[in-house]
C-alpha positions as CSV (number, residue, x, y, z in Angstrom):
1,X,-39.8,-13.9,-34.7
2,X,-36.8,-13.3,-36.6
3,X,-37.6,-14.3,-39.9
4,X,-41.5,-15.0,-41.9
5,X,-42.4,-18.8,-41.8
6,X,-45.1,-20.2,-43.4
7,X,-46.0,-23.7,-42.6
8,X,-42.9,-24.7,-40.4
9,X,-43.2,-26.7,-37.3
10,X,-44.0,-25.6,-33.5
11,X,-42.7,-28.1,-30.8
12,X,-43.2,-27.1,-27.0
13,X,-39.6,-28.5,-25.6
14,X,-39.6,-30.0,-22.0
15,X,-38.3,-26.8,-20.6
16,X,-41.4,-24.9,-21.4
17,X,-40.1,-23.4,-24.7
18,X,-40.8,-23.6,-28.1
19,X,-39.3,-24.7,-31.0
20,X,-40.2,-23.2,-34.5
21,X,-37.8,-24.5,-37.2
22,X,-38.2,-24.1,-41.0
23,X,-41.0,-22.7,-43.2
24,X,-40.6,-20.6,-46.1
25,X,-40.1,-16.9,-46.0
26,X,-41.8,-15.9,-49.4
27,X,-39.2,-16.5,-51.5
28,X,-37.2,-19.9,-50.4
29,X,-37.2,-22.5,-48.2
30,X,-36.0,-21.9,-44.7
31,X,-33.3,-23.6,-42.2
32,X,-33.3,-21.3,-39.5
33,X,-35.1,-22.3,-35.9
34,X,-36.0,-20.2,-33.5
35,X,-36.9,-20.4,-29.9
36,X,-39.7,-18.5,-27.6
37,X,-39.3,-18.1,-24.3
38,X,-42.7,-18.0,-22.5
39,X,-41.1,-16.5,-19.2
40,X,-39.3,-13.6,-21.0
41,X,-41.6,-13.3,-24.0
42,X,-39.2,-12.9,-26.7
43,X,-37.4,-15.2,-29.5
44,X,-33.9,-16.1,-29.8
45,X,-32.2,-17.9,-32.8
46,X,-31.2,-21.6,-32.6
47,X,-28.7,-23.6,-34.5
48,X,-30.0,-23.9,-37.9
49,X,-31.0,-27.4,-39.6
50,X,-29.0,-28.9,-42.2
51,X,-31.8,-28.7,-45.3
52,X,-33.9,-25.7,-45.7
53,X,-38.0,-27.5,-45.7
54,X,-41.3,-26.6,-45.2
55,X,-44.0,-28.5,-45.1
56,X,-42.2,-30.9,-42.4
57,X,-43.3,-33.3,-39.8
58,X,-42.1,-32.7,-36.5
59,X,-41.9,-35.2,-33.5
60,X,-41.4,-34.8,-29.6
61,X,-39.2,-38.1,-28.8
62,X,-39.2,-39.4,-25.2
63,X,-35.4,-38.2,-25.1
64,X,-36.5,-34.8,-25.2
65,X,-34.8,-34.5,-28.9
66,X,-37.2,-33.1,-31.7
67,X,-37.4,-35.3,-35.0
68,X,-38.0,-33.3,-38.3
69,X,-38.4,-35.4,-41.2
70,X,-39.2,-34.8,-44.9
71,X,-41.2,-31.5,-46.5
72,X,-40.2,-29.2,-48.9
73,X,-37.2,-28.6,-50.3
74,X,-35.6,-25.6,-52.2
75,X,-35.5,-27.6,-55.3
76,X,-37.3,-31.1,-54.7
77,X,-39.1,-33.2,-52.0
78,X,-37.1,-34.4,-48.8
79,X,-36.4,-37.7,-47.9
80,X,-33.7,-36.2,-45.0
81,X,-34.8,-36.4,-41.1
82,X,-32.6,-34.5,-38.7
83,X,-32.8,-34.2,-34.3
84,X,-32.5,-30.9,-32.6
85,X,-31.1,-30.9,-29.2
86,X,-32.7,-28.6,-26.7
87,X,-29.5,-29.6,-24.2
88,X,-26.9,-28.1,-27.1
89,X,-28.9,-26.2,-29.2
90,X,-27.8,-28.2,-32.1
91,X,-29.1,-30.5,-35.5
92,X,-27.4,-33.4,-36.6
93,X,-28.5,-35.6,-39.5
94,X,-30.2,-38.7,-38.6
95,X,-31.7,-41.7,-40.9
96,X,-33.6,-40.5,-44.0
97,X,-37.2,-41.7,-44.5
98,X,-37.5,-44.4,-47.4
99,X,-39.7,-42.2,-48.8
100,X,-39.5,-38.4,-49.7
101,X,-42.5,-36.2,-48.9
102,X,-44.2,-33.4,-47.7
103,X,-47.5,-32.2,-46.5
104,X,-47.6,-35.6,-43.8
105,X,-48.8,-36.4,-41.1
106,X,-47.4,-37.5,-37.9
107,X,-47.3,-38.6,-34.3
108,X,-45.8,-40.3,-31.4
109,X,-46.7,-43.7,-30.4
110,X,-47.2,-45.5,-27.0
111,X,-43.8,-46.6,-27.2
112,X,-42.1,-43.8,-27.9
113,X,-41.9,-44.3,-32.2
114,X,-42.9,-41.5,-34.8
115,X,-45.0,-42.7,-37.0
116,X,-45.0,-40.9,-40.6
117,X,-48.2,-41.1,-42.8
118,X,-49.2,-40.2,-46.2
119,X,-48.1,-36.7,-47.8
120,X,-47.1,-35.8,-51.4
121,X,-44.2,-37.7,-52.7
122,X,-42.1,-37.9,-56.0
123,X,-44.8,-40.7,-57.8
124,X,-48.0,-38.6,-56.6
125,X,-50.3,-38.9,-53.1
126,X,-48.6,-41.9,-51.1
127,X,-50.0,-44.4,-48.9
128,X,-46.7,-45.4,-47.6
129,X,-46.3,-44.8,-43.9
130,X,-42.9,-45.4,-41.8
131,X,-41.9,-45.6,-38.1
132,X,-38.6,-43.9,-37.0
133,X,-36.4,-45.9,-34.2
134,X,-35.0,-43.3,-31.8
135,X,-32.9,-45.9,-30.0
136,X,-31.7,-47.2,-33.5
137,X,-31.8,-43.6,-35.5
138,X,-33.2,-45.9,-38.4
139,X,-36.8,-45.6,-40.3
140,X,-38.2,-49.1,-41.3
141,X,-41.8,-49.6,-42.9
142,X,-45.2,-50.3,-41.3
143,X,-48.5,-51.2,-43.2
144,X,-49.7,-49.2,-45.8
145,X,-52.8,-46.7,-45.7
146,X,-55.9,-48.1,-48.3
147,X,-55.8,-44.7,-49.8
148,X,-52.7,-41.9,-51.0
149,X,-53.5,-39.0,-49.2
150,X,-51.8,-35.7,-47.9
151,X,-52.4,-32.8,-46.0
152,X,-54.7,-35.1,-44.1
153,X,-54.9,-35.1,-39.7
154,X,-53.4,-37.9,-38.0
155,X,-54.8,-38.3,-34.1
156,X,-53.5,-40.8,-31.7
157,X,-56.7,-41.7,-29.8
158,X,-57.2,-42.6,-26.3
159,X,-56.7,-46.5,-26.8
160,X,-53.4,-45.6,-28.3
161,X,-54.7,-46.3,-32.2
162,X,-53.8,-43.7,-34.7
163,X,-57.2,-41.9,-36.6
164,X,-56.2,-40.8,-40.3
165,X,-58.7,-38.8,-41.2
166,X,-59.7,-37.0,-45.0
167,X,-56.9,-35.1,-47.2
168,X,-56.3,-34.5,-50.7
169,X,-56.2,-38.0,-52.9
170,X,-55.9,-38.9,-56.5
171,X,-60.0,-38.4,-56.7
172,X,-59.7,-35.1,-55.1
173,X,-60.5,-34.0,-51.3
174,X,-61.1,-37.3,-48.9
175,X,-63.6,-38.3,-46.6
176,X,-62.4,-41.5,-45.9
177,X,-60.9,-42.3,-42.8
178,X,-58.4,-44.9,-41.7
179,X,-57.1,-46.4,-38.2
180,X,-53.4,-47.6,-37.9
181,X,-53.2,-50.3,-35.1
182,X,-49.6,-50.5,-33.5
183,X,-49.5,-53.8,-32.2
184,X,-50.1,-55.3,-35.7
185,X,-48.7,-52.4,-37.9
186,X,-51.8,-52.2,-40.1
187,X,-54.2,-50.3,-41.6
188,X,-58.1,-50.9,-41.4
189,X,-60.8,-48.4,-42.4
190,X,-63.8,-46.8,-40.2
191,X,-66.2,-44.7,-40.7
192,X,-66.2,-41.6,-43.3
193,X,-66.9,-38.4,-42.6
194,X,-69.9,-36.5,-44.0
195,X,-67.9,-34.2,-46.1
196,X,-64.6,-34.9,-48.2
197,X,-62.1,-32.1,-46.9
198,X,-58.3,-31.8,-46.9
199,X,-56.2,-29.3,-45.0
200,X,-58.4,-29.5,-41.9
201,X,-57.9,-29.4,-38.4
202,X,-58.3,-31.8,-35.4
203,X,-58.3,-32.2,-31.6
204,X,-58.6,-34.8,-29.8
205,X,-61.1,-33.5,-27.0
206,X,-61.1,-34.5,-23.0
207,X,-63.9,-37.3,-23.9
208,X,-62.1,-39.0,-26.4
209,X,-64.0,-38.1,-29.9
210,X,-62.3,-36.0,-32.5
211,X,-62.9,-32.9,-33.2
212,X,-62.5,-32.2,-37.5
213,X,-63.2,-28.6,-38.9
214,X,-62.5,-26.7,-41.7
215,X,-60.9,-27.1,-44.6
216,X,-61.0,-27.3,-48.8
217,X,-64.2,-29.6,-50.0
218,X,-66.0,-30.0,-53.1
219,X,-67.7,-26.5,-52.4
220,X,-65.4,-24.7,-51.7
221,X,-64.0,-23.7,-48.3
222,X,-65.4,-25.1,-45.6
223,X,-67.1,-23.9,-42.7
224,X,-68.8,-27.5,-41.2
225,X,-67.1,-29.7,-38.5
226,X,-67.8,-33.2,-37.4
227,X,-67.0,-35.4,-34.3
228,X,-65.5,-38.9,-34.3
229,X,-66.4,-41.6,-31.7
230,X,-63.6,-44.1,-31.6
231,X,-65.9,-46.4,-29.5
232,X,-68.7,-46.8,-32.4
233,X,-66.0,-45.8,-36.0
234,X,-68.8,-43.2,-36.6
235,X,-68.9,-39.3,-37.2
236,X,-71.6,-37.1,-36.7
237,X,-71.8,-33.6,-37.6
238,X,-71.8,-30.8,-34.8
239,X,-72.1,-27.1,-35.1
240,X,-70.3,-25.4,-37.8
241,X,-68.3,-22.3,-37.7
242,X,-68.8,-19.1,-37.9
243,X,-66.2,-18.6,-40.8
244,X,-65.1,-21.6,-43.4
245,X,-61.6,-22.0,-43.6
246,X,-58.9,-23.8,-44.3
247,X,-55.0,-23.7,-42.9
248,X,-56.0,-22.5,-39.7
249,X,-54.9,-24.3,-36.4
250,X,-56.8,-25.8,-33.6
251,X,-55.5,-25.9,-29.7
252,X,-57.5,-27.9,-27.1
253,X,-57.7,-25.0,-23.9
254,X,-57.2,-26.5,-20.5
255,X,-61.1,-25.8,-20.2
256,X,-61.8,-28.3,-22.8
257,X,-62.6,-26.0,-25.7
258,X,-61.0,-25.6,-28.7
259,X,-59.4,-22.2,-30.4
260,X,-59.2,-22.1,-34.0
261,X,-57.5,-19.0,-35.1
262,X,-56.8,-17.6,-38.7
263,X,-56.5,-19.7,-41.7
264,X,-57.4,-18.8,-45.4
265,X,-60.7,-18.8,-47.4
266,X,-62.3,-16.5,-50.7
267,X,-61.3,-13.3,-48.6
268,X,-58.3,-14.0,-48.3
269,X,-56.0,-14.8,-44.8
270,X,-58.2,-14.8,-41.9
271,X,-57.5,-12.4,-38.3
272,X,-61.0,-14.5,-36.9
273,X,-60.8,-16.6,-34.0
274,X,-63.8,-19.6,-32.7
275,X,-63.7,-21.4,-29.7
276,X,-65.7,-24.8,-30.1
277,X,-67.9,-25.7,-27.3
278,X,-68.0,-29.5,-26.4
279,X,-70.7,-29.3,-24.2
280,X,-73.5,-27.3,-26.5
281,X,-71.6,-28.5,-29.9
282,X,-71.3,-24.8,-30.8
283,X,-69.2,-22.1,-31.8
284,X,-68.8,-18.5,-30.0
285,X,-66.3,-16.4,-31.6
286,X,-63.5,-14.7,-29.4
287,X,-61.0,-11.9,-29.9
288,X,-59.8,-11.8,-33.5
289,X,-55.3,-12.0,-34.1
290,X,-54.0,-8.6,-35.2
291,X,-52.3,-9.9,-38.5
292,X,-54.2,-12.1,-40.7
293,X,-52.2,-15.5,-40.5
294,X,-52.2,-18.4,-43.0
295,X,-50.5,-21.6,-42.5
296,X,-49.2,-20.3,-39.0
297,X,-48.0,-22.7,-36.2
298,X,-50.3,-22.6,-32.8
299,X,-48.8,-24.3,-28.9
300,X,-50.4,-24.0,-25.9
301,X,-48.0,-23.0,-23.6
302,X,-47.5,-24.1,-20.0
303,X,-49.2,-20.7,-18.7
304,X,-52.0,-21.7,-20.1
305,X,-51.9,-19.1,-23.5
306,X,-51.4,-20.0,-26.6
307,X,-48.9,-18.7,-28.6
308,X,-49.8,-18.3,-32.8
309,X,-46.5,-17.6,-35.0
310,X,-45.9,-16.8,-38.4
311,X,-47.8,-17.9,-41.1
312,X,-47.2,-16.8,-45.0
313,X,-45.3,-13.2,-44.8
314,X,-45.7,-13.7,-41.3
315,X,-42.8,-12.7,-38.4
316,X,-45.1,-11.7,-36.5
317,X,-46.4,-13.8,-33.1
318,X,-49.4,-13.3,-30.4
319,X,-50.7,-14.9,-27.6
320,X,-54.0,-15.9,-26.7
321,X,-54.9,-15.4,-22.9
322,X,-58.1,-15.0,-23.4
323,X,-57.6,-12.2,-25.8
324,X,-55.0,-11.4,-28.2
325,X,-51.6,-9.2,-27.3
């Protein structure tokens, strides 16, 4: 890549290339984009958004547009929402959120709405959560979550319900869990998970469970995962990994297993790599990145490899195929 990004957003565009916008480079916040191209293996800049963030949402619309709302800002929290155009290579402002914040969560709906959840805003951990309109360009509010939370996962299951799952909250690291219903626009709790943890990862695995890992807990840095079954609102624990860590990212392999890849813990950023095992509920690891990565972005691709970029001091990107170059 052209420039370091830690925490921006990854979006895998229609046309089989990626999108990686914003972050911060070490030193401010970040406008720039960038796009990979997957058949030629190399980056080329893209037009540059209008507000410099990190710690963004970013959205896939049915129009093929990508919607990045909120984050950090160079001075304050963003409220602000812009659409890139793969077609022109171009942002343009669209509706602002009603509220400003960073380290969300969100995802598409069924019908084609992003819905925002949670994150740190201006008065503290929010439970606010808003849907963005991409016929209307407009945000407007849906129910609220039962608990403030940020840096939490955000999984639309199978049945087309939305899993909110753990975080950091005004009692510290979460293990409650919530599920956002779209035909009624609320809010309704399931089951917790074993362990409170924020910063996690989660996939949403062939069978339908969700797969939770990692993250920042009462002990520490976490190592444990745990699988949700949206048919009984439970968890139950599965194998842990090999290495606890948080800011890593997780990719679902056409095989049905799951790469995590890099992340922080006590040692520092991590170059290890798991693969997560459905089938015997364990953890092998695989071929570790060559730069340690924290807070990097992770697509799989449509070649099947997964591409990792960036991460903090980060310009740097691999590929995962099923080793690292």
């Amino acid at each position: 890549m052209h420039e370091a990004r830690y925490r921006a957003t990854a979006t895998l565009l229609p046309n089989g290339k990626v999108l990686v916008a914003g972050g911060n480079n070490g030193s401010a916040e970040v406008a720039s984009a960038e796009l990979y191209d997957p058949r030629t293996g190399t980056w080329h800049t893209t037009g540059s958004m209008h507000d410099g963030r990190s710690a963004a949402t970013a959205t896939l619309l049915p129009n093929g547009k990508v919607l990045v709302a909120g984050g950090f800002g160079d001075s304050d929290l963003l409220a602000s929402a812009e659409l890139y155009d793969p077609r022109t290579g171009t942002w343009h402002t669209t509706g602002s959120m009603h509220d400003a914040r960073a380290e969300a969560a969100a995802t598409r709906l069924e019908n084609g709405e992003a819905l925002v959840a949670g994150g740190l805003g201006d008065t503290g951990f929010l439970a606010s959560a808003e849907l963005y309109n991409p016929h209307t360009g407009r945000w407007h509010t849906t129910g609220s979550l039962h608990e403030g939370r940020s840096r939490e996962t955000l999984t639309r299951l199978c049945n087309g319900k939305v899993l909110a799952a753990g975080g950091q909250g005004g009692s510290g690291n979460l293990a409650s869990a919530e599920l956002y219903s779209p035909r009624t626009g609320t809010w309704h709790t399931t089951g917790s998970m074993h362990e409170g943890r924020s910063d996690a990862v989660a996939a949403l695995l062939d069978n339908c469970q969700v797969l939770t890992a990692g993250g920042s807990g009462a002990t520490g840095f976490l190592a444990s995962a745990e699988l949700y079954s949206p048919r009984t609102g439970t968890w139950h624990t599965t194998g842990s990994m090999h290495e606890a860590r948080e800011a890593t990212t997780a990719t679902l392999l056409d095989n049905g297993k799951v790469l995590v890849a890099g992340g922080h813990n006590d040692t520092g950023s991590l170059t290890s790599a798991e693969l997560y095992n459905l089938r015997t509920g364990t953890w092998s690891i695989t071929g570790s990145l060559h730069y340690p990565r924290n807070g990097a972005t992770a697509t799989l691709l449509p070649n099947r490899k997964v591409l990792v970029a960036g991460g903090q001091n980060q310009a740097t990107a691999e590929l995962y195929n099923p080793t690292w170059h």
